[in-house]
C-alpha positions in Angstrom: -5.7 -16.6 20.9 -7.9 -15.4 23.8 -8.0 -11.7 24.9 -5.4 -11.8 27.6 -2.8 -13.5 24.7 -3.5 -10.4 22.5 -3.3 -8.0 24.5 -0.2 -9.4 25.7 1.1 -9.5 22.0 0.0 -6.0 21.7 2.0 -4.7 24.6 5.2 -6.8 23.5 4.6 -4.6 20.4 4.5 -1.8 21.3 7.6 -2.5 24.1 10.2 -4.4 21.2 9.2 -1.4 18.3 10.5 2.1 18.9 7.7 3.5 16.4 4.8 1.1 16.7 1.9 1.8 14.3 -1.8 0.2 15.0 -3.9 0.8 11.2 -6.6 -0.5 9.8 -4.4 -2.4 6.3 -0.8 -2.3 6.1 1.2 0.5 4.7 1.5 -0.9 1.4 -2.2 -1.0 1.1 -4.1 0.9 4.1 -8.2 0.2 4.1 -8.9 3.6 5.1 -7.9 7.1 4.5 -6.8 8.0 8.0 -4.1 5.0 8.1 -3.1 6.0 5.1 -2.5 9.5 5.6 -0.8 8.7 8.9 1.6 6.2 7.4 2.2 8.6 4.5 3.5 11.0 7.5 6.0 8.3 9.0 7.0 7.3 5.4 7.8 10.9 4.2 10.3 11.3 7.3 12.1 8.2 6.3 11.0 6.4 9.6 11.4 2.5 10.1 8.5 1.2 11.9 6.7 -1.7 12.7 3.0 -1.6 11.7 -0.2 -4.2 12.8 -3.4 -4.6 11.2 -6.4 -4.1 13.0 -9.0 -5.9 10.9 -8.3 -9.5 11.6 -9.8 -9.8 14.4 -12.0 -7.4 16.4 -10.3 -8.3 19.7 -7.1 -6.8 18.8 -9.1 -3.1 18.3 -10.8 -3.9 21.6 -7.9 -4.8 23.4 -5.5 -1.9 22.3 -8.3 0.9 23.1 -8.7 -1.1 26.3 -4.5 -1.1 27.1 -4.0 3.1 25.1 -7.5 4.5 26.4 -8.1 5.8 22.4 -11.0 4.8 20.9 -9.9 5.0 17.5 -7.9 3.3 14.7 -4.4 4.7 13.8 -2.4 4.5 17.0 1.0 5.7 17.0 3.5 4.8 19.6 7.1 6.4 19.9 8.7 4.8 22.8 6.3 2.8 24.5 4.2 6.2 24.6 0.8 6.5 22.9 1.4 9.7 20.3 -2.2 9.6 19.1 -4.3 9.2 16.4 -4.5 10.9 12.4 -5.0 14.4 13.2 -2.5 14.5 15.8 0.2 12.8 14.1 -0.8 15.2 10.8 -0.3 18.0 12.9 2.6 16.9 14.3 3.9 16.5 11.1 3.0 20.0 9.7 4.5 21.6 12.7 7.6 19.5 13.0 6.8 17.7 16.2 6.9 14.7 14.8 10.3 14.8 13.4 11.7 16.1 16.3 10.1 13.0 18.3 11.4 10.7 15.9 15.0 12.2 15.8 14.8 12.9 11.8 15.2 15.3 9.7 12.1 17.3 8.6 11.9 17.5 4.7 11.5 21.1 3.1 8.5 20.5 1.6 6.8 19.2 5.0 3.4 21.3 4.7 0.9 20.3 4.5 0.8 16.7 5.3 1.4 14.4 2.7 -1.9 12.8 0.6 -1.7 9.4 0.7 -2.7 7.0 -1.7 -6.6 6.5 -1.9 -6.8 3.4 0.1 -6.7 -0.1 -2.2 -9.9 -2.4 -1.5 -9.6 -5.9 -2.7 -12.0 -6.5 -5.7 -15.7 -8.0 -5.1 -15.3 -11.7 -5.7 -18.3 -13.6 -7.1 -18.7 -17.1 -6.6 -21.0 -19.5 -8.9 -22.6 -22.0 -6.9 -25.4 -22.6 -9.3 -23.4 -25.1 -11.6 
C-alpha cells in the first residue's frame, strides 16, 4: 500500500465507524498499557467499536498523526471527531463525558477508570539454526 492508500483507509475508518479506536494490539490483547486502559474504558460502557492496530506498519502511525494532528498512540474517534488520547478518554470516563458522548449509560461503579489487563506480549521464540 503506499502512504496516500493508507491514509485513505484510515479516513474511510474513521468515516464508516461511529467509535473508531487507533491502539497499539487489539482489545483482546493490547501491546501497551495506555491501549489497554483506553479500551478497558470503551469496554466497561458496553460500547461497539471498531479498533485498528498500529504496529504493522509504521506508515499507518505516521499517516493518522499526519490526518488527527496527535502525536500519540490511542486515538479515539466518536463521529468522525478526534476525542483524544489515554488520559483524556480516562478522564472522560471518570467524569461521565464519555458516556454521555457515546449515548450510554454510565455504570455505578465508573470511578476510577477501569485497570486493564497488563498488556499480553507474545513469548520470545528461539530458533536453532545450528543443526
Amino acid at each position: 500500500m503506499t502512504n496516500t492508500e493508507i491514509r485513505e483507509f484510515i479516513e474511510n475508518a474513521i468515516g464508516e465507524n461511529r467509535v473508531m479506536l487507533f491502539m497499539k494490539g487489539t482489545p483482546h490483547q493490547p501491546a501497551c498499557g495506555f491501549s489497554a486502559r483506553t479500551s478497558a474504558c470503551l469496554n466497561a460502557l458496553g460500547v461497539k467499536y471498531a479498533a485498528l492496530d498500529i504496529l504493522p506498519d509504521p506508515r499507518i502511525r505516521e499517516e493518522l498523526s499526519g490526518l488527527s494532528g496527535w502525536p500519540t498512540i490511542p486515538q479515539l474517534f466518536v463521529d468522525g471527531e478526534l476525542v483524544g488520547g489515554c488520559d483524556i478518554v480516562t478522564e472522560m470516563y471518570e467524569t461521565g463525558e464519555l458516556a454521555e458522548k457515546l449515548g450510554v449509560e454510565q455504570p455505578e461503579d465508573a470511578e476510577p477508570a477501569p485497570e486493564p489487563e497488563q498488556p499480553r506480549r507474545a513469548p520470545i521464540g528461539l530458533e536453532n539454526r545450528l543443526e
